[in-house]
matplotlib code that plots the C-alpha trace (Angstrom):
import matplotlib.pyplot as plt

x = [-69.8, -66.6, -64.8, -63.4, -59.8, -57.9, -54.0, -53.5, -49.9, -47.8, -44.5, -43.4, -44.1, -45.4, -48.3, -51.6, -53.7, -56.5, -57.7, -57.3, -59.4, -62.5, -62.0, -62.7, -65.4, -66.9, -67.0, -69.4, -66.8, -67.6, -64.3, -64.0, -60.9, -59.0, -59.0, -57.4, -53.9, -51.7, -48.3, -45.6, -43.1, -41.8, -43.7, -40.7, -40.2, -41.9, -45.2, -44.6, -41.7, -43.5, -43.8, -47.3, -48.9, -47.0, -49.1, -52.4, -51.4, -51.5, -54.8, -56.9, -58.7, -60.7, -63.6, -62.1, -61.8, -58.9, -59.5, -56.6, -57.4, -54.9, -52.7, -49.6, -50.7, -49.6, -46.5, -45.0, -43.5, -46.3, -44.9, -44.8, -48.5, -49.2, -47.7, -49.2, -52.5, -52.3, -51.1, -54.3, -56.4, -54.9, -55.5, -59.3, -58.9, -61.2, -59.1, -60.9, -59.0, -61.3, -59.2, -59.8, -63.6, -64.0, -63.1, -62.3, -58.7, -59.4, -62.2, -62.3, -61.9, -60.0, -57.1, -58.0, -57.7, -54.3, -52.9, -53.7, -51.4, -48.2, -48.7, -48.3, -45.3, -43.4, -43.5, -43.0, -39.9, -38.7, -38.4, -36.3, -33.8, -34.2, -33.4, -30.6, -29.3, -28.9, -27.8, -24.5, -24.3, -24.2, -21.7, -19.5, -19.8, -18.5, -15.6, -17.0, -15.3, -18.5, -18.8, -17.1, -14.1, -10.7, -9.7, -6.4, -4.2, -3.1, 0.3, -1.0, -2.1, 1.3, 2.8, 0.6, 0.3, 4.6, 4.5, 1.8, 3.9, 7.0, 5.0, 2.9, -0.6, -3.1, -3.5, -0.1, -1.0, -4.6, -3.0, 0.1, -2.5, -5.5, -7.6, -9.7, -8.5, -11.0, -9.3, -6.3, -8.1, -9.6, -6.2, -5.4, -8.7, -7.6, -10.5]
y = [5.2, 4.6, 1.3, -0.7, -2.8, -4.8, -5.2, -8.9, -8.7, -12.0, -12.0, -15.5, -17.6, -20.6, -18.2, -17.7, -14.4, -16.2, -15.6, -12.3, -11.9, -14.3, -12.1, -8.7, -10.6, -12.0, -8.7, -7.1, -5.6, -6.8, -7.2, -7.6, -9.8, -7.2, -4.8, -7.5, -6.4, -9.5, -9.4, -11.4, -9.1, -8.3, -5.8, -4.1, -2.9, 0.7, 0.3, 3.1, 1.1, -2.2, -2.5, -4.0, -1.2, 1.7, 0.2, -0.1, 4.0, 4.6, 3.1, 4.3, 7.3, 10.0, 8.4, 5.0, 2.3, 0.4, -2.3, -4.4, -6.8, -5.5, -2.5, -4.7, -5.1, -1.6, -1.6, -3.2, 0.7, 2.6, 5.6, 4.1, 2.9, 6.5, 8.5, 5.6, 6.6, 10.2, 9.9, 8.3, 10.5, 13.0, 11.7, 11.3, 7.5, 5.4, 3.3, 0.6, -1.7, -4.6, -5.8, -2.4, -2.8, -1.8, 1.7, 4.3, 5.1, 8.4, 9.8, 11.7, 8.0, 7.1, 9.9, 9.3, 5.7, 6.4, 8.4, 6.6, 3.5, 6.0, 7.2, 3.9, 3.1, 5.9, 4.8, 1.8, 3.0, 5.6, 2.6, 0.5, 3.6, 4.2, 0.0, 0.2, 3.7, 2.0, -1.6, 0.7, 2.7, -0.5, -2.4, 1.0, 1.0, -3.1, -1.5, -4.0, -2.7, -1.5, -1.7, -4.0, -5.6, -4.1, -5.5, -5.3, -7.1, -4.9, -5.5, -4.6, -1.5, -0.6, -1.1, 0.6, 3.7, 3.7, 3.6, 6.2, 8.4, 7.9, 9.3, 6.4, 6.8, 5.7, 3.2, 2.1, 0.7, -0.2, -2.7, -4.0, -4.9, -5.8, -3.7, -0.5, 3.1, 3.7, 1.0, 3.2, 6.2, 5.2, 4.1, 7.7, 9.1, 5.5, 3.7]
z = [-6.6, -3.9, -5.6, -3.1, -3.1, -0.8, -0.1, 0.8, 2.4, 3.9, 4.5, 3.0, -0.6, 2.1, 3.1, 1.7, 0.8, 0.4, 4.3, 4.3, 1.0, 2.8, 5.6, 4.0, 1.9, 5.4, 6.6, 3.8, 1.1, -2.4, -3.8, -7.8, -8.6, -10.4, -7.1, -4.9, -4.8, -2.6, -2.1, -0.8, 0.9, 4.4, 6.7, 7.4, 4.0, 3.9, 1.9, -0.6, -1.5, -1.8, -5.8, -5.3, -3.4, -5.5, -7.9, -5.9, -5.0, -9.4, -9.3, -6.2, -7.0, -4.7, -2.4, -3.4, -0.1, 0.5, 3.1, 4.9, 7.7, 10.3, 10.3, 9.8, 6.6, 6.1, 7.7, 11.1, 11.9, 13.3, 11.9, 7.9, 8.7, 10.0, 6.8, 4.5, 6.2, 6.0, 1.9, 1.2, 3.2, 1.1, -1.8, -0.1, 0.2, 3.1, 4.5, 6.2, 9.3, 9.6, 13.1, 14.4, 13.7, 10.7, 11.9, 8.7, 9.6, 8.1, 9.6, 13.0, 15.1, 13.1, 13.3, 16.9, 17.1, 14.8, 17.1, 20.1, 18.3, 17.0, 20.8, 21.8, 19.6, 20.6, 24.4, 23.5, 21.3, 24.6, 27.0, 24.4, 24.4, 27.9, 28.7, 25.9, 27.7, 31.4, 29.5, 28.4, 31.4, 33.5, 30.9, 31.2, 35.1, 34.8, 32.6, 29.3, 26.3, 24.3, 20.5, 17.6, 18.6, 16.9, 13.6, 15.1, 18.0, 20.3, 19.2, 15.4, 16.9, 18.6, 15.2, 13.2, 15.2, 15.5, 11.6, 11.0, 13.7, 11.7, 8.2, 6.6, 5.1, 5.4, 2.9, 3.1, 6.8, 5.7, 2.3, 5.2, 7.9, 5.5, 7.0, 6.4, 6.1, 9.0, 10.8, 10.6, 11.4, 14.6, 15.9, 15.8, 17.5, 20.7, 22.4]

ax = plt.figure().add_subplot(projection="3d")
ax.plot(x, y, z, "-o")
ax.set_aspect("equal")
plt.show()
């Protein structure tokens, strides 16, 4: 018989679990206490790196379920939520998305519905390169200066770059100016 356990995530102490768990309740799981695994971290942190679902991962076991409420449970990347799926498939794992329908993210729909959302997220991810790509060009075009500003006056510059010309290292200039080796280093390479 399939055992069935829930990740409860939130992202901050001042939020609850408790919704999520009524939730997955509400929708027909019987949960037993000890299967309710909740945490309190950021989505953004990869869930195999999430110490509270590294431990759910020891304890699932083949034809177990694992129901979340939404996929951001899982992860806010839809490429972490994607190889988070796929490891529990593997491992023969339901995983159950109750704000998807209820859909069993492992199954055929749901490897469709799966990649219908990373297909998603990679537009998505292509038009926020392409906007950042023609943001530069135009800043270029408008002769902005792109990137961190110098550690360095432009003055500090001449003299450093007079003084590495003339035989000193590195580190020498890098202590004088209280700057970076790399500082130094970029000097030499100009803007």
């Amino acid at each position: 018989m399939s055992r069935v356990f829930a990740y409860c995530r939130v992202s901050t102490v001042d939020q609850s679990h408790e919704n999520q768990v009524l939730e997955i309740q509400a929708a027909g799981f019987h949960l037993e206490p000890r299967r309710v695994i909740s945490e309190t971290i950021s989505g953004s942190t990869p869930a195999l790196e999430r110490k509270g679902f590294s431990k759910l991962m020891d304890r699932l076991e083949w034809e177990d379920v694992l129901v979340v409420t939404k996929l951001d449970r899982l992860g806010r990347n839809a490429m972490d939520v994607r190889a988070t799926v796929e490891q529990l498939a593997r491992m023969q794992v339901r995983v159950h998305c109750l704000a998807l329908g209820g859909v069993d993210l492992t199954s055929a729909a749901g490897k469709m519905t799966m990649a219908v959302i990373a297909a998603v997220a990679e537009f998505e991810r292509d038009l926020l390169i392409e906007r950042t790509q023609a943001g530069l060009s135009r800043a270029k075009a408008q002769g902005k200066r792109l990137g961190r500003p110098s550690s360095l006056t432009a003055d500090q510059q001449e003299v450093a770059r007079k003084r590495r010309n003339e035989g000193a290292s590195l580190g020498e200039l890098a202590k004088e100016f209280g700057v970076s080796r790399s500082a130094i280093q970029r000097l030499e390479r100009g803007p």
